[in-house]
C-alpha positions as CSV (number, residue, x, y, z in Angstrom):
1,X,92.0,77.7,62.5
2,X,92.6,75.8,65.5
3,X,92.3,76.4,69.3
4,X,90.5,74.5,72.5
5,X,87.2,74.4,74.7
6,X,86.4,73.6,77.6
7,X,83.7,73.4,80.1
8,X,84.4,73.1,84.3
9,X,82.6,71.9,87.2
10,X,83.6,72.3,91.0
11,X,82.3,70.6,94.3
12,X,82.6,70.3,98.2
13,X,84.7,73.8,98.3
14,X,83.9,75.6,101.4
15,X,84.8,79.4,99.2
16,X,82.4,78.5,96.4
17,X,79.0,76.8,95.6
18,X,78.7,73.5,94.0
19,X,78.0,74.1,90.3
20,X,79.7,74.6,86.8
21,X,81.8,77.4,86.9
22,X,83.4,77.9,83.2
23,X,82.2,77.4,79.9
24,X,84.8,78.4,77.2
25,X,85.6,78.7,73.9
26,X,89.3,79.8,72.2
27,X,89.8,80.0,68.5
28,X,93.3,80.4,67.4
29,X,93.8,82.1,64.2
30,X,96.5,81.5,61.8
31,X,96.8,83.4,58.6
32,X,100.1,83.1,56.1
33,X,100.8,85.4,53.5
34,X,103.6,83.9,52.6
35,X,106.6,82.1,53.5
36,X,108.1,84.8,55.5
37,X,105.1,86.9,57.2
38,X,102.6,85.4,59.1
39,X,99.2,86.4,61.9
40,X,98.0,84.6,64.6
41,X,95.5,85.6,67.0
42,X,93.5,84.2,70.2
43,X,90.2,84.8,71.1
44,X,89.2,83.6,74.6
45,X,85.4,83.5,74.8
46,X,84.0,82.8,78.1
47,X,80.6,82.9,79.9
48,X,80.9,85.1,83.5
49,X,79.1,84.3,86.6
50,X,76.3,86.7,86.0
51,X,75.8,85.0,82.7
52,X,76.9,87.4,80.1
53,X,79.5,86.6,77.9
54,X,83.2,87.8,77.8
55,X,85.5,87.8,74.8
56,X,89.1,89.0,75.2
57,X,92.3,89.0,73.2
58,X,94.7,86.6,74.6
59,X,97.2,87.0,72.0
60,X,97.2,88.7,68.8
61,X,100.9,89.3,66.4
62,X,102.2,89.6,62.9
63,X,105.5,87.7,63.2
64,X,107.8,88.0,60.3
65,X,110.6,85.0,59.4
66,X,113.9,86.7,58.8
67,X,115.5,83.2,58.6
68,X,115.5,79.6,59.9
69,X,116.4,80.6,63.3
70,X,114.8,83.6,63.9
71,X,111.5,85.1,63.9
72,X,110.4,89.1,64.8
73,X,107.4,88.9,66.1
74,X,105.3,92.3,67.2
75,X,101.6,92.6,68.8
76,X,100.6,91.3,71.7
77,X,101.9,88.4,73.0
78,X,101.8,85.7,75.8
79,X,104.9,86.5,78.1
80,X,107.7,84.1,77.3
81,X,109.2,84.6,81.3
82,X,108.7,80.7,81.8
83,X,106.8,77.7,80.7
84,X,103.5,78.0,82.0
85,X,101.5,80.8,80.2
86,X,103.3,80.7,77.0
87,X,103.1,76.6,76.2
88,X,100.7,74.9,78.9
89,X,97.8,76.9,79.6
90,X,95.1,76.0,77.0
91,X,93.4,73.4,78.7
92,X,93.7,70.2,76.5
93,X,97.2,70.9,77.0
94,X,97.7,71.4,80.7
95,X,97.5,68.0,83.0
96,X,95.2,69.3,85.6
97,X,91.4,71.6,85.5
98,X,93.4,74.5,87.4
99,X,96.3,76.7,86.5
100,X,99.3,76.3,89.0
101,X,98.7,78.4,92.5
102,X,100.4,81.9,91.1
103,X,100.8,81.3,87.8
104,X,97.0,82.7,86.9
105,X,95.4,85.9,87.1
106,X,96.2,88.1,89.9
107,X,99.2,85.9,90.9
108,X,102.7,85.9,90.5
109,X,103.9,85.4,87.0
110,X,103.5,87.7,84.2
111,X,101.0,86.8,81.5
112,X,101.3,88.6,78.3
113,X,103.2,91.9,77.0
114,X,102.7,94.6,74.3
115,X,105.5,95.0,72.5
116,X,107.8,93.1,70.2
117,X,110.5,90.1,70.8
118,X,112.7,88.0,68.7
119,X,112.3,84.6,68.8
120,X,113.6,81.2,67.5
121,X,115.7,78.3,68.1
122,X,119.5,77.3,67.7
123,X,121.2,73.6,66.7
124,X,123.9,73.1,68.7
125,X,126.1,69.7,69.0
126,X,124.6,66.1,67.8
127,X,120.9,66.5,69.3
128,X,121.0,69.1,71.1
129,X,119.1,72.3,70.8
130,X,118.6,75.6,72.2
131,X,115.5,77.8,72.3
132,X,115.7,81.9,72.7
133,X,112.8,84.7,73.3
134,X,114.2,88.6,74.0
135,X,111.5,91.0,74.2
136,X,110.6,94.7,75.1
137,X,106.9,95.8,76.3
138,X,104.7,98.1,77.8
139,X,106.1,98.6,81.7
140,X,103.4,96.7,83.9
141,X,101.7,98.5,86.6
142,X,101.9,98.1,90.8
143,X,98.1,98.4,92.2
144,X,98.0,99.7,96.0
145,X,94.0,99.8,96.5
146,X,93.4,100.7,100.3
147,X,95.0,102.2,103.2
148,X,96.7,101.1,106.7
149,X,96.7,97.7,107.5
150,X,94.1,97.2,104.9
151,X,96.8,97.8,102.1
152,X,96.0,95.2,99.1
153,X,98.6,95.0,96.7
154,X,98.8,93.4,92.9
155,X,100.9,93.2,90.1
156,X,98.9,93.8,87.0
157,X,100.8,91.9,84.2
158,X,98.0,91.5,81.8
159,X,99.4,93.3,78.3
160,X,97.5,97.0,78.0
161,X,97.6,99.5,74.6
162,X,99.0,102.2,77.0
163,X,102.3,103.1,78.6
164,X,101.3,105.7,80.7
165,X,104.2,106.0,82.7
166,X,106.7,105.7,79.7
167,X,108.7,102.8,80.6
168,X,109.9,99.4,79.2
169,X,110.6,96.5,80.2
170,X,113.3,94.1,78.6
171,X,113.6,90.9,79.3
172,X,113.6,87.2,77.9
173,X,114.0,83.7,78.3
174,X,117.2,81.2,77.4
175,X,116.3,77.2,77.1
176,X,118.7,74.5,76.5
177,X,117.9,70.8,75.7
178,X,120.7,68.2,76.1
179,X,118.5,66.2,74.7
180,X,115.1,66.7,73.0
181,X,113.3,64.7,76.0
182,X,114.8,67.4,78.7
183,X,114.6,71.2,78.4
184,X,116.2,74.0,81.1
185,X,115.1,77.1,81.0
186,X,115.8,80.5,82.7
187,X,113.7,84.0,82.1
188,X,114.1,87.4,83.4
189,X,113.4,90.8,83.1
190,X,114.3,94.5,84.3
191,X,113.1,98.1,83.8
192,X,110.1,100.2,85.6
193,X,106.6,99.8,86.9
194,X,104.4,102.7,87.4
195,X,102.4,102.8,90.8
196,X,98.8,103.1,90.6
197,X,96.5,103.8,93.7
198,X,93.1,100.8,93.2
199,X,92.7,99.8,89.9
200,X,92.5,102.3,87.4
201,X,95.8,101.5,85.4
202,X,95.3,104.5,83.1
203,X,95.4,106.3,85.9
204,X,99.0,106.7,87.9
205,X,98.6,107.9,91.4
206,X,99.8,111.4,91.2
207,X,103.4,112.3,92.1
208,X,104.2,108.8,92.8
209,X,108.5,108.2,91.5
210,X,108.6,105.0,89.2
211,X,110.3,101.8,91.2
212,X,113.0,99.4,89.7
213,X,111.1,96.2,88.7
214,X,113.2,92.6,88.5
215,X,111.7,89.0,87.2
216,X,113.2,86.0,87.6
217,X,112.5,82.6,86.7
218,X,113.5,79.1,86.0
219,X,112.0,75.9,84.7
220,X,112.4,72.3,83.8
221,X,110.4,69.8,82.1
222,X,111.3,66.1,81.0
223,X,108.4,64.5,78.6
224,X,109.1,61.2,77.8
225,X,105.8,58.9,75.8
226,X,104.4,57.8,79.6
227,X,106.4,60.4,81.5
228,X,106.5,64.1,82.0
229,X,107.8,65.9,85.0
230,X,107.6,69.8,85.0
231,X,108.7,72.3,87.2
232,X,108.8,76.3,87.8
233,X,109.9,79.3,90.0
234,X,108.8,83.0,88.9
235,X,109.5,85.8,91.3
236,X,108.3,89.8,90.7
237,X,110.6,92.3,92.6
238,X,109.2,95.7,93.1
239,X,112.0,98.4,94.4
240,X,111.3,100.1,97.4
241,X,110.4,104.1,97.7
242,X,111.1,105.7,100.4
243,X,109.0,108.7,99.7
244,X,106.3,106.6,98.6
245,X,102.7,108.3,99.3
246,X,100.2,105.6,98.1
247,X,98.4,104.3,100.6
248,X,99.9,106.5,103.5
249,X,103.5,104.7,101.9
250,X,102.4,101.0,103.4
251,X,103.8,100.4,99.9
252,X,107.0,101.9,100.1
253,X,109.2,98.7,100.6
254,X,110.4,96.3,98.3
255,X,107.9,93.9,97.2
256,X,108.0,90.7,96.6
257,X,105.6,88.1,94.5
258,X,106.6,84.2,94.0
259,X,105.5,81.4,93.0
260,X,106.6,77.8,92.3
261,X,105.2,74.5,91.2
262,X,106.3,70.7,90.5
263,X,104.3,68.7,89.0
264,X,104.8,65.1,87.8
265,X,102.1,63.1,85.3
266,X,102.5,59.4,84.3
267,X,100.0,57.7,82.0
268,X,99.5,54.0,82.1
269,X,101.2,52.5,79.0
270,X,98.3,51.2,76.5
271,X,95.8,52.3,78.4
272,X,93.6,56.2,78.6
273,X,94.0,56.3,81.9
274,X,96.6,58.9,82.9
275,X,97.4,60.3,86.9
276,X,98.5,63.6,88.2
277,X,100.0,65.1,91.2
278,X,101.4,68.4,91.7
279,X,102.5,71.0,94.3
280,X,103.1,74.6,94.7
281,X,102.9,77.6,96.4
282,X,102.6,81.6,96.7
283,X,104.3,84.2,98.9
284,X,102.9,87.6,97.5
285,X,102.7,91.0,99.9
286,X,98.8,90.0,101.0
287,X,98.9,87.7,103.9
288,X,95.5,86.2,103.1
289,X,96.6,85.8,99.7
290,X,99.2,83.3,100.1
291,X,99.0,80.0,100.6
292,X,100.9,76.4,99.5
293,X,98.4,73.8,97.4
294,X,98.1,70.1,96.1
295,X,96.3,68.5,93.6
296,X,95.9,64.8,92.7
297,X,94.0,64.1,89.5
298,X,93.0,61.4,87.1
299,X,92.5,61.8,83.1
300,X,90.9,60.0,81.0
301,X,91.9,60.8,77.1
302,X,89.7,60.0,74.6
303,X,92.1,61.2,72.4
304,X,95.6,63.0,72.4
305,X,93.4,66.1,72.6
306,X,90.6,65.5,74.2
307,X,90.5,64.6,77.9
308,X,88.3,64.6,81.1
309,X,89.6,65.7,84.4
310,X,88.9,65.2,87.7
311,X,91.2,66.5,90.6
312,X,91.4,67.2,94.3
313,X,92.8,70.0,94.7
314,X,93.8,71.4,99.1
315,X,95.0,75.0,99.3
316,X,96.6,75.6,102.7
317,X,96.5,79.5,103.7
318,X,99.1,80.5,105.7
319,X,97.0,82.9,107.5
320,X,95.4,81.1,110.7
321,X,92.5,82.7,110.2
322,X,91.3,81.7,107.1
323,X,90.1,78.0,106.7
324,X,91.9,75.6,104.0
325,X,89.9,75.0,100.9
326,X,89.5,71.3,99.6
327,X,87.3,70.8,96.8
328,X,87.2,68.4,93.5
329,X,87.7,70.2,90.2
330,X,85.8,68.9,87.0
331,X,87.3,69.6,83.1
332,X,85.9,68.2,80.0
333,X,88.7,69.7,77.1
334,X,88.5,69.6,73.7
335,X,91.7,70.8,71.4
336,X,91.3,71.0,67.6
């Protein structure tokens, strides 16, 4: 068994009281029958605002080895369209308290699938390496909940044990590493995405066509023993329907969702102390959704796997009317 906790604080945030926010608990599962077929689950266990207590599935597959560079891997699954979700976001592992603007829940990159994918990595010339993912899944789901102007739109990404509209996606991700310090990587995926009128998923809004869906993504990292530099882009592209009837057809064009981030961390050689800035932002179809951010931080690691950090973190709305957010962002992580 391994896995990571973590507990979080925030302060001086004008959209949220001063208090601890998150108290969290994720076992990671890994049972091997033999050399060839394997399990390996996540458990996120998490304590809500109103104080009752949450446990979801983050990830759950039976991966089989067919050789040394491939692996079939079926269940549920963290999406491999980018860096982010898939390798950063357990929380001893990520640099700063927050995900990047978009690349949480509700944003713009996908988070996990239900489906199958292949999986592995290639030698190539002298050191360096290639890394593949190709998968098929569940179709996600477009959510139009309200009417007129008031139209609020999201992508909802999170892997569900229906299909209800009886489309796939197909998709993957390519990296390459000239050398093992420096990996490039670039993700997409195509097929359909049912429409669904608020935010009953099982529930498809009568009559409504399918729409093409695209995904598209790079990223970058370079990890050296003091240095890592990371960056990402992830875009969603729902087609447009002209005969569209959800929401009195304010959804009926082609939709857009991005996100991007760079982030760069340096840790002062023989020392604990390690600093962290990064930037990002997020164009989605809700105005007073999106919204470009920075974060500066400062860790302290007790250990490779277990830090503190503290961050300020400004998120500057592009609508006028809503106020910027500063606030400071508190983590105490434990990996084990």
């Amino acid at each position: 068994m391994a896995g990571y906790a973590n507990v979080d604080a925030i302060a001086g945030s004008d959209l949220q009281e001063d208090g601890f926010t998150t108290a969290r608990f994720a076992p990671i599962f890994h049972f091997q029958f033999s050399d060839r077929v394997l399990f390996e689950g996540e458990l996120e266990i998490e304590t809500n605002a109103d104080g009752e207590t949450e446990i979801a599935t983050e990830y759950a597959t039976i991966d089989l080895i067919l050789n040394d560079y491939m692996a079939l891997v079926a269940g549920k699954f963290l999406s491999p369209i980018g860096q982010f979700r898939q390798n950063v976001h357990p929380s001893w592992i990520n640099k700063l308290p927050t995900a990047p603007v978009g690349f949480g829940h509700g944003g713009a990159a996908p988070l996990s699938d239900l489906g199958v994918q292949l999986r592995g990595g290639i030698p190539l010339s002298g050191s360096m390496r290639a890394n593949y993912a190709l998968f098929t899944s569940n179709g996600p789901t477009l959510l139009v909940d309200g009417h007129g102007d008031e139209v609020e739109l999201e992508m909802e990404t999170e892997a569900a044990a229906s299909n209800a509209d009886g489309n796939f996606v197909y998709g993957g991700r390519v990296g390459f590493l000239p050398m093992p310090a420096l990996e490039l990587g670039l993700s997409g995926a195509l097929g359909k995405v049912g429409v669904a009128e608020g935010h009953e998923v099982s529930e498809l809004a009568a009559g409504e066509p399918d729409r093409d869906y695209t995904v598209l993504g790079a990223d970058a990292i370079y990890n050296i023993a003091t240095l890592q530099l990371r960056g990402e882009f992830i875009q969603q592209t729902v087609g447009s329907e002209a005969n569209s009837t959800v929401a009195d057809g304010a959804a009926a064009e082609e939709i857009d969702f991005r996100a991007w981030y760079a982030q760069a961390a340096y840790r002062v050689p023989d020392t604990k102390w390690e600093g962290v800035v990064r930037i990002g932002d997020l164009d989605t179809p809700n105005a007073d959704a999106n919204r470009s951010q920075w974060s500066a931080g400062v860790n302290y690691l007790f250990a490779n796997h277990v830090i503190i950090k503290a961050a300020y973190t400004v998120d500057d709305y592009d609508d006028n009317a809503i106020d910027d957010d500063e606030r400071f962002n508190i983590q105490l992580a434990y990996g084990f």
